[in-house]
PASETI-69855 format. One record per residue (C-alpha): residue number from 1; residue in three letters; x, y, z. Coordinates in Angstrom, 1 decimal, padded with zeros to 4 digits, m for minus. Example, Ala and Ser with C-alpha at 12.3 -4.5 7.8 and 13.67 -1.06 7.14 Angstrom:
2
r resi:1&resn:ALA&u:012.3&v:m004.5&w:007.8
r resi:2&resn:SER&u:013.7&v:m001.1&w:007.1
This chain:
235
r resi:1&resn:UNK&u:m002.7&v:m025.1&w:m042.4
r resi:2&resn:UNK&u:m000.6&v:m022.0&w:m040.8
r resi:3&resn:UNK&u:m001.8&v:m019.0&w:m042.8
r resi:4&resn:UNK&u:000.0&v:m017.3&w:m044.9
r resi:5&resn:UNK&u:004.0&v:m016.5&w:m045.1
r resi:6&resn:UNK&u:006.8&v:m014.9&w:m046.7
r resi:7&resn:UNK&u:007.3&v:m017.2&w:m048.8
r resi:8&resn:UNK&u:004.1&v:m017.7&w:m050.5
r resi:9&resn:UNK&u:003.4&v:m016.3&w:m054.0
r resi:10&resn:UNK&u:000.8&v:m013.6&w:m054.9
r resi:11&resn:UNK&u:m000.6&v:m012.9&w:m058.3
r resi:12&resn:UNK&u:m002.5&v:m009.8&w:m058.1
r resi:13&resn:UNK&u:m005.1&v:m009.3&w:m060.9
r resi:14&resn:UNK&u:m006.9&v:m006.3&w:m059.5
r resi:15&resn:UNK&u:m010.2&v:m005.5&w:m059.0
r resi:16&resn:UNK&u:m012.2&v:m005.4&w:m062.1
r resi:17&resn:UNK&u:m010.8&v:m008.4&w:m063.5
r resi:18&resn:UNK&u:m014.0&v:m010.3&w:m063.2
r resi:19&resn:UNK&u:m014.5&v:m014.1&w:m062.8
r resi:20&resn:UNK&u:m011.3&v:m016.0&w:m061.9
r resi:21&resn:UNK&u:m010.3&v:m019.5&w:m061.2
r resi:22&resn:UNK&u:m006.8&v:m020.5&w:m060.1
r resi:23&resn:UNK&u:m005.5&v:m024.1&w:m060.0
r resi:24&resn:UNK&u:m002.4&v:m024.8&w:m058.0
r resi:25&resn:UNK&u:m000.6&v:m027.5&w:m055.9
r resi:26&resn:UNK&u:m003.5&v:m029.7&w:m056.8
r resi:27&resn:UNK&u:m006.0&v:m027.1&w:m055.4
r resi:28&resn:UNK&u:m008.2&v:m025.1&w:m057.3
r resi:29&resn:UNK&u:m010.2&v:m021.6&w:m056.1
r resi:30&resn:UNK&u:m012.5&v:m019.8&w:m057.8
r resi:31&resn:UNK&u:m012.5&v:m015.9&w:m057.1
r resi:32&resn:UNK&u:m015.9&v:m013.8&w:m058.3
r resi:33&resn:UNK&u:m016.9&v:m010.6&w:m058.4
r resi:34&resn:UNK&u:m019.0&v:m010.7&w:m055.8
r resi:35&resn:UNK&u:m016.3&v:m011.7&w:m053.4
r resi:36&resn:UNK&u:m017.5&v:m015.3&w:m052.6
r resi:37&resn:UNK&u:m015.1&v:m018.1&w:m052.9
r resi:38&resn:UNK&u:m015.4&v:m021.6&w:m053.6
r resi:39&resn:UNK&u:m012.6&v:m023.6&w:m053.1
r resi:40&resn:UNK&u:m012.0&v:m027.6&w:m053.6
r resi:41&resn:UNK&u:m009.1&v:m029.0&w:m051.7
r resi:42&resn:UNK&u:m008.6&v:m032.2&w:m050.0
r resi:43&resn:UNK&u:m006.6&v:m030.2&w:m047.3
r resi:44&resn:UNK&u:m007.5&v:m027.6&w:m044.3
r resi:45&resn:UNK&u:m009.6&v:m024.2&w:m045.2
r resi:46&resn:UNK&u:m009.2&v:m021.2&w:m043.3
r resi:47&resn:UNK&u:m011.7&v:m018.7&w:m044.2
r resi:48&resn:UNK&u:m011.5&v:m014.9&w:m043.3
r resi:49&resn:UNK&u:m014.7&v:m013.6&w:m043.8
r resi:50&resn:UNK&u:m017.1&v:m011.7&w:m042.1
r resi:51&resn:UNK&u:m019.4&v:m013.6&w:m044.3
r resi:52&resn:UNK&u:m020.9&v:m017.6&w:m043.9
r resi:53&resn:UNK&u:m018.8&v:m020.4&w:m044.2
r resi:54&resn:UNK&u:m020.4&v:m023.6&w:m045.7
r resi:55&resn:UNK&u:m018.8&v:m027.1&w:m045.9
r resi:56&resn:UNK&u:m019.4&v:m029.5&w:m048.6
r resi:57&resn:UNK&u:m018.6&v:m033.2&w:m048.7
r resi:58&resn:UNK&u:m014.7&v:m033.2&w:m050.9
r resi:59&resn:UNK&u:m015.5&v:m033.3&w:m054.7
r resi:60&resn:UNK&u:m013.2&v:m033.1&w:m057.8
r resi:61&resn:UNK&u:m012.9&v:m029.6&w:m059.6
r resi:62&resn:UNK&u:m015.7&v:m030.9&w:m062.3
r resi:63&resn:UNK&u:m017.0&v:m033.5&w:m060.4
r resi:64&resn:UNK&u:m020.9&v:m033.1&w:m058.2
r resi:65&resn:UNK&u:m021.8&v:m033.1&w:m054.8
r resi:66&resn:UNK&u:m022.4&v:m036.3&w:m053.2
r resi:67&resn:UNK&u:m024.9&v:m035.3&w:m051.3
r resi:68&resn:UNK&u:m028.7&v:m034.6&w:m052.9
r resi:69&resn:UNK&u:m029.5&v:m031.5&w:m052.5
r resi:70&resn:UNK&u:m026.0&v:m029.9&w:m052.5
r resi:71&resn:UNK&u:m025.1&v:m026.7&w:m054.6
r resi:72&resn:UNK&u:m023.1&v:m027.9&w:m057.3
r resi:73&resn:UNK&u:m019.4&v:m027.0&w:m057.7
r resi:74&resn:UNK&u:m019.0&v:m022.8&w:m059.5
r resi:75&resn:UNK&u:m022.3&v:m021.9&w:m057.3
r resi:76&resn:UNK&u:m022.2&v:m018.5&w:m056.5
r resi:77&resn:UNK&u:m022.6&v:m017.6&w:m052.8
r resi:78&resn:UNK&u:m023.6&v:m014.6&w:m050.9
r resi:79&resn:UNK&u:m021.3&v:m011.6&w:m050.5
r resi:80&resn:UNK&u:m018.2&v:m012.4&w:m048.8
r resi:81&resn:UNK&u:m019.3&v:m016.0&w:m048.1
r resi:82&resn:UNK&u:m016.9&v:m019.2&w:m048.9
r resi:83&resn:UNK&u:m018.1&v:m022.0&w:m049.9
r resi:84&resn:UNK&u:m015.5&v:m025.2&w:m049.2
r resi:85&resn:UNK&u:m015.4&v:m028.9&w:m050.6
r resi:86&resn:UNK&u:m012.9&v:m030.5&w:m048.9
r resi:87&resn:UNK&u:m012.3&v:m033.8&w:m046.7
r resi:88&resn:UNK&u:m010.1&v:m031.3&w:m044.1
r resi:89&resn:UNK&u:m011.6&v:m028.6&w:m041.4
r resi:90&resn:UNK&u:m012.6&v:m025.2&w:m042.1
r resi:91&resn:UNK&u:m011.5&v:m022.9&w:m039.9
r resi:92&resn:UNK&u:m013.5&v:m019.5&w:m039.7
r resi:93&resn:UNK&u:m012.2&v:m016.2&w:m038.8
r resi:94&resn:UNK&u:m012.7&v:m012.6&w:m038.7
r resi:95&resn:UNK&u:m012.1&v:m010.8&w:m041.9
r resi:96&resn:UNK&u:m008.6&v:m009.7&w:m042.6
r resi:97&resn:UNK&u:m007.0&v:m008.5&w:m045.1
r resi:98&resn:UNK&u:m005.0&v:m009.9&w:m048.7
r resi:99&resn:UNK&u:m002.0&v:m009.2&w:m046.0
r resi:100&resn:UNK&u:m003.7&v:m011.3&w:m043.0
r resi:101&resn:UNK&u:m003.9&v:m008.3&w:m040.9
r resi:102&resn:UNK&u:m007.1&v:m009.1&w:m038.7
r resi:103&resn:UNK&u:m008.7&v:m008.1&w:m035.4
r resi:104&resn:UNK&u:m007.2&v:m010.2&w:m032.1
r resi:105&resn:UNK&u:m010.4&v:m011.8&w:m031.2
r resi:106&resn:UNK&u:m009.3&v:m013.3&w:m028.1
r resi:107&resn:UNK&u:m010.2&v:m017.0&w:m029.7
r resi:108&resn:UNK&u:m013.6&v:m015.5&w:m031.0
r resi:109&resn:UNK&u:m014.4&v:m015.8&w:m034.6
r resi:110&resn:UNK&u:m017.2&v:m013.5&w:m034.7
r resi:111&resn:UNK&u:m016.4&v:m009.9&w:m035.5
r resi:112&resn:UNK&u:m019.0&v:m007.6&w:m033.1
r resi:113&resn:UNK&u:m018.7&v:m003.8&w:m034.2
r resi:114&resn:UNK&u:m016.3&v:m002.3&w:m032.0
r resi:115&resn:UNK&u:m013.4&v:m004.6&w:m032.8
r resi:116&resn:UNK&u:m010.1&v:m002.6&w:m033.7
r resi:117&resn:UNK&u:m009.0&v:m003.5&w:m037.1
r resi:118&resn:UNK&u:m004.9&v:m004.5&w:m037.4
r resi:119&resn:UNK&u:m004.7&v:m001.2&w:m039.8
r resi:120&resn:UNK&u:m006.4&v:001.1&w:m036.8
r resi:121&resn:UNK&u:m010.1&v:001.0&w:m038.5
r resi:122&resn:UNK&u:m013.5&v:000.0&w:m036.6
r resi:123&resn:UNK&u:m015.3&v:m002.4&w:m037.2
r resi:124&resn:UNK&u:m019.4&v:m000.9&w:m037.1
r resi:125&resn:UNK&u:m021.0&v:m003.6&w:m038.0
r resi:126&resn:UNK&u:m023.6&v:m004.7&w:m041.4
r resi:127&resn:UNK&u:m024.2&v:m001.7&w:m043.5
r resi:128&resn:UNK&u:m028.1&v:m001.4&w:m044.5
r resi:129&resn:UNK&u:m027.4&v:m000.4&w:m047.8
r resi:130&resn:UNK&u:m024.4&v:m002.7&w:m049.6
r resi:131&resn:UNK&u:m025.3&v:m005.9&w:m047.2
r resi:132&resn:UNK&u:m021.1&v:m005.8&w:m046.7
r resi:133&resn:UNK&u:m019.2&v:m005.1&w:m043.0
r resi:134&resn:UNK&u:m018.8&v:m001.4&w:m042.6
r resi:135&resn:UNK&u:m015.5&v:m000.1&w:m040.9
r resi:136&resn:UNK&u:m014.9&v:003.3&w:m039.6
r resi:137&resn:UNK&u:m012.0&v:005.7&w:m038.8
r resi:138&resn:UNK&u:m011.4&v:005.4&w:m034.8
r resi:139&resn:UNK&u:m012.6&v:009.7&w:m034.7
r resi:140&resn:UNK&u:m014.2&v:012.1&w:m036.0
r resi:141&resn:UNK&u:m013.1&v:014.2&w:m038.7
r resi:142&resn:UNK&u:m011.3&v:017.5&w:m036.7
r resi:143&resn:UNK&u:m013.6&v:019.7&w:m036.8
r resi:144&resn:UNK&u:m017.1&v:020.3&w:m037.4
r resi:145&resn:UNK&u:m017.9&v:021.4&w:m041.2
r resi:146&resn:UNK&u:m020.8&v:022.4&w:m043.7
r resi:147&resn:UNK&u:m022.3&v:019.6&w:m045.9
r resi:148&resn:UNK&u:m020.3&v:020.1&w:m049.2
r resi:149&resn:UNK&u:m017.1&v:020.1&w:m047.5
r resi:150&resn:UNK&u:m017.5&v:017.2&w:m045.3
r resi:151&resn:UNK&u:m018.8&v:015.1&w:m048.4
r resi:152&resn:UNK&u:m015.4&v:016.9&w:m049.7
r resi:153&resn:UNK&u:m013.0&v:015.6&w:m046.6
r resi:154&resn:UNK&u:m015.0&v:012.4&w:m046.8
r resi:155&resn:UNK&u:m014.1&v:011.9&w:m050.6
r resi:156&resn:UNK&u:m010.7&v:012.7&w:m050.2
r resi:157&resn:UNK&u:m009.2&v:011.0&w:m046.8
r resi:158&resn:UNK&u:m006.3&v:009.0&w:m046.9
r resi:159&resn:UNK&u:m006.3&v:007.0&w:m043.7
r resi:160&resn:UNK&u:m005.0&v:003.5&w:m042.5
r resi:161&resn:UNK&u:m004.1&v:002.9&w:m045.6
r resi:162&resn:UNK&u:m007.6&v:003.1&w:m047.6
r resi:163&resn:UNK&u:m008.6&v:005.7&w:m050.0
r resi:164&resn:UNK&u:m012.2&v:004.5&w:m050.1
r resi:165&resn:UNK&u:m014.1&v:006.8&w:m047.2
r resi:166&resn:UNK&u:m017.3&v:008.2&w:m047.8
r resi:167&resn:UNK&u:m019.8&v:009.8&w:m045.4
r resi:168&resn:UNK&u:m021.9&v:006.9&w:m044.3
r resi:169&resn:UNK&u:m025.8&v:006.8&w:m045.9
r resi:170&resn:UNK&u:m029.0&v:008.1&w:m043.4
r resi:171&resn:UNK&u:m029.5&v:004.2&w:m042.7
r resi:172&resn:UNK&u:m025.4&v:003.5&w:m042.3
r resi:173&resn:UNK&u:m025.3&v:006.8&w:m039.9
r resi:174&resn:UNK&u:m027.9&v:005.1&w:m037.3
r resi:175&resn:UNK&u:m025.9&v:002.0&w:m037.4
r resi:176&resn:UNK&u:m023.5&v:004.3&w:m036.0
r resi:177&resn:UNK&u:m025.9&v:005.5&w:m033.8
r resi:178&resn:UNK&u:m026.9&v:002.3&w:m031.9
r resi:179&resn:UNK&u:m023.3&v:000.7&w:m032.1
r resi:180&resn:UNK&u:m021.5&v:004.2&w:m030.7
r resi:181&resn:UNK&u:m020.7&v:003.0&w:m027.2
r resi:182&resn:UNK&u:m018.8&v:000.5&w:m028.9
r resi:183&resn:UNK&u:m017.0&v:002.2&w:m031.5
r resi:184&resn:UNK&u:m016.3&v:004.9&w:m029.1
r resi:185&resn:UNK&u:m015.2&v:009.0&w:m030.1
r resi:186&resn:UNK&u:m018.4&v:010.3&w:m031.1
r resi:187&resn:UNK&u:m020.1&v:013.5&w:m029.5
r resi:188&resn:UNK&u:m023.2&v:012.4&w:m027.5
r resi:189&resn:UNK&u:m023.2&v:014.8&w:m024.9
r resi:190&resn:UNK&u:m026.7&v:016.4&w:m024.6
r resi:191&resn:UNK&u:m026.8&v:019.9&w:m025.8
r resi:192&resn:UNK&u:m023.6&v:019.8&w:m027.3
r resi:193&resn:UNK&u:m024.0&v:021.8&w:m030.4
r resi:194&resn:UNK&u:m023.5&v:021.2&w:m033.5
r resi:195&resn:UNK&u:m020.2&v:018.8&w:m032.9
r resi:196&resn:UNK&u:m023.5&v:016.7&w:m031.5
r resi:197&resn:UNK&u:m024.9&v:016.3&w:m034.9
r resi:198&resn:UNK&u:m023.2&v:014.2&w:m037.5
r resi:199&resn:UNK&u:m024.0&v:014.2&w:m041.0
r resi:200&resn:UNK&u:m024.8&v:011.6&w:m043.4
r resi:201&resn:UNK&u:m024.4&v:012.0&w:m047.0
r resi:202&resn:UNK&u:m028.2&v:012.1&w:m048.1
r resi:203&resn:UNK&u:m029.8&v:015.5&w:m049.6
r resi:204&resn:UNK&u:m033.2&v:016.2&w:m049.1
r resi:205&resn:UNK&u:m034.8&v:019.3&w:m050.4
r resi:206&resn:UNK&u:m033.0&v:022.5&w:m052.0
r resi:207&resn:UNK&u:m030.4&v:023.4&w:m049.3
r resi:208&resn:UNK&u:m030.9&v:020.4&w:m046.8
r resi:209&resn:UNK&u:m029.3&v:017.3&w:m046.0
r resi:210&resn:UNK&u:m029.8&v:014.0&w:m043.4
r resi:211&resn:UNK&u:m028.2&v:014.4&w:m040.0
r resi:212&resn:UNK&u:m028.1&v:013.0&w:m036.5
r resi:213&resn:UNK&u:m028.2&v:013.6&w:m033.1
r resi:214&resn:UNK&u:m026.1&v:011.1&w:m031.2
r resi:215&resn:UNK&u:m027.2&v:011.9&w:m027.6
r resi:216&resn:UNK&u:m030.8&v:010.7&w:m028.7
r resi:217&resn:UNK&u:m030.5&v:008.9&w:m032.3
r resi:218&resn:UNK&u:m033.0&v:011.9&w:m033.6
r resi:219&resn:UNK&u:m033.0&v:012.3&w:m037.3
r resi:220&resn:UNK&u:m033.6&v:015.6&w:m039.1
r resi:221&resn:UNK&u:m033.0&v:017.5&w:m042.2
r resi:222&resn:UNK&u:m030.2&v:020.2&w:m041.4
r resi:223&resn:UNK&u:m029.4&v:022.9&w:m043.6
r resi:224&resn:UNK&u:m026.5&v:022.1&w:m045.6
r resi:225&resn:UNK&u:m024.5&v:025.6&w:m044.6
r resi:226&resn:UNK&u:m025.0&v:024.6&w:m040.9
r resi:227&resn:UNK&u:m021.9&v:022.8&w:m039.7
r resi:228&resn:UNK&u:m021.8&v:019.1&w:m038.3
r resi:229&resn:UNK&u:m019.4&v:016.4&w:m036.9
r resi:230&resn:UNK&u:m018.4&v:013.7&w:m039.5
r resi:231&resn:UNK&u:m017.3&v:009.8&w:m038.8
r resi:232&resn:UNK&u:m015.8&v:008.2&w:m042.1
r resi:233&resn:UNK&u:m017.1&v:005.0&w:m043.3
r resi:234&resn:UNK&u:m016.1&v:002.4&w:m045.7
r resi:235&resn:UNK&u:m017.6&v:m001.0&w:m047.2
């Protein structure tokens, strides 16, 4: 199996189309919402997830695992995981995009946070809250802002080609935190100010919201009219 190329067919359904199997070239893939995919081919797999990969003896498309014990064919897998029954290998890489633009990984399949995405993004590593890999904008937004307008700049960046950004969660921000050498651009100079101090996008209180220090990971509730740095996430 060589990847993808110019001259293979895509059928786009969007994003909300639910539940979807596809059966072509004697090979049929089933697509949920969840983004796991189970596949049953009696060819090569290659997987681009940042999620597991499992390998099942080869089975029809309605036919049961050979093995006892085995999930049965249609079983839904963790997020982002692919589940393969096939008599071929299963190749695992990093996650890529539907245009097979993924990180040079220097013949490593594990994505560590860091790792600069083909569309310029970061990779930060697991988000607490969705369980999903979090990516993040290679700097800071330009300047330092109150609250409402960085959840505002957040909300409305158009960058490497995603319109999903968001200012990352209290527990997404610390991820951040302990994976900042790695991502790189952030303030942690001591005594910086307030470009030291980035903000998350969790309230607390009347006029407060969640911030950070990222010389020394503190936490603290910030008045929302002070002004902070902001990374964009998304994922």
């Amino acid at each position: 199996m060589t990847g993808s190329s110019s001259k293979t067919k895509e059928i786009a359904l969007g994003d909300d189309f639910g539940d979807v199997a596809v059966k072509a070239n004697g090979v049929r893939v089933e697509i949920h919402t969840d983004g796991s995919v189970v596949a049953y081919t009696e060819s090569d797999v290659d997987a681009y997830t940042n999620g597991a990969v499992h390998v099942h003896p080869a089975v029809n498309d309605v036919g049961e695992p050979t093995a006892k014990g085995e999930r049965k064919p249609g079983n839904r897998m963790p997020d982002g995981s692919v589940d393969a029954y096939t008599a071929g290998a299963v190749k695992a890489h990093a996650a890529a995009n539907d245009e097979s633009k993924s990180a040079s990984l220097a013949g490593f399949t594990r994505l560590e946070p860091g790792v600069r995405m083909r569309d310029g993004t970061i990779y930060a590593g697991i988000s607490p809250d969705t369980h999903k890999p979090m990516y993040a904008t290679p700097a800071d937004a330009p300047l330092t802002m109150k609250w409402k307008q960085a959840m505002e700049y957040a909300a409305k960046l158009d960058a490497h080609g995603h319109h999903d950004w968001r200012a990352p969660t209290k527990g997404e921000l610390n991820v951040l935190f302990q994976n900042r050498a790695a991502i790189g651009g952030f303030n942690d100079i001591y005594d910086s100010g307030p470009a030291g101090w980035y903000w998350s996008s969790l309230e607390d209180y009347f006029i407060g919201a969640w911030a950070q220090q990222f010389n020394d990971g503190h936490q603290f509730v910030d008045a929302r009219y002070y002004a902070s740095s902001l990374r964009c996430v998304r994922g």
